[in-house]
N, C-alpha and C positions, 0 to 999 in steps of 0.2 A: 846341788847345782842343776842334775836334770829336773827335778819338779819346778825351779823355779822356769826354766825355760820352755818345759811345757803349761804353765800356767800361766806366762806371760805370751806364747802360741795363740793359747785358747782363750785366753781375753781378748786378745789383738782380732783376733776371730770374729767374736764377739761383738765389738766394735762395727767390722766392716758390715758385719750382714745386719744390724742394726741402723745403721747409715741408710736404707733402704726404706724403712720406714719415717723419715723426713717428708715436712711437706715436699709440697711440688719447687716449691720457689728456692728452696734451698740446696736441693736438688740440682735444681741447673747452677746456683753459684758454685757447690761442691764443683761441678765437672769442669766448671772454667777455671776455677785453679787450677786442675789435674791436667787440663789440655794446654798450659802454659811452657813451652820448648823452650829448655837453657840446655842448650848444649858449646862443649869444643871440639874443635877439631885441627890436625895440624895436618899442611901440605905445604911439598916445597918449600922450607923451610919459614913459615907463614904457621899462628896459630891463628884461629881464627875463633870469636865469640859469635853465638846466636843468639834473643832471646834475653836480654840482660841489658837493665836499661842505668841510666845518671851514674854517680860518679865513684868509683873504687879502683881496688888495684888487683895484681893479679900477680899470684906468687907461683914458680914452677919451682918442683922438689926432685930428685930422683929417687927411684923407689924405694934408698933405704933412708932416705931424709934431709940428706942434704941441699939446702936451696940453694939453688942454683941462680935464679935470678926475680926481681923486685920491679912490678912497673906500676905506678899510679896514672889512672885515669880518669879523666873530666867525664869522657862520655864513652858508657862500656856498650852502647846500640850499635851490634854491626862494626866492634872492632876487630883489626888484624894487628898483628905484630911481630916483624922478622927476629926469627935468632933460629942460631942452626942449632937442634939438635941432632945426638950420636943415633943413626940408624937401628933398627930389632932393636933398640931399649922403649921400658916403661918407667913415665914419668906421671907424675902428681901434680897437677894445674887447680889452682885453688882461688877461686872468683871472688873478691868481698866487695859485695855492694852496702846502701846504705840500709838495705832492707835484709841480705840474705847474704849466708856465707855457703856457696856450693865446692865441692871439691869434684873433680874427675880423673881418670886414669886414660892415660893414651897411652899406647904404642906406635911408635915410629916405622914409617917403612923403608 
């Protein structure tokens, strides 16, 4: 189990600093995916989407997996959405667009 995770390490390795050796042109499409911001974030009882664009929905879990609540959405650019959660917990926010499934972890304040 550890050689396989150091050998999957030092490939992963491998990879990145090879990535460097790309032309130029590809080079800058790498960095513009990488510089592409999805993020959540929750306040006052508001979650709020950044970064995440057409149509999907958006599942909230509590940390040991229970979902809690189901929303579908037409348009995920710059959404909010009220529901109160319980203060000091961490929860599981799980983004499915039609390109990309992101997960995040929040904690409440």
């Amino acid at each position: 189990m550890i050689r396989k995770l150091l050998l999957f390490m030092l490939l992963t390795n491998f990879s990145i600093a090879s990535a460097s050796y790309l032309t130029h042109s590809n080079i800058t499409t790498f960095r513009s995916l990488l510089q592409t911001s999805k993020n959540v974030s929750y306040n006052n009882g508001n979650i709020y989407l950044n970064g995440f664009s057409g149509s999907g929905s958006i599942e909230i879990y509590s940390i040991i997996g229970n979902k809690i609540s189901e929303i579908s959405v037409k348009e995920l650019s710059d959404f909010s959405f009220m529901i109160q959660l319980d203060s000091r917990k961490m929860y599981i926010i799980r983004v499915i667009s039609v390109n990309d499934v992101k997960t995040f972890k929040i904690i409440t304040s």
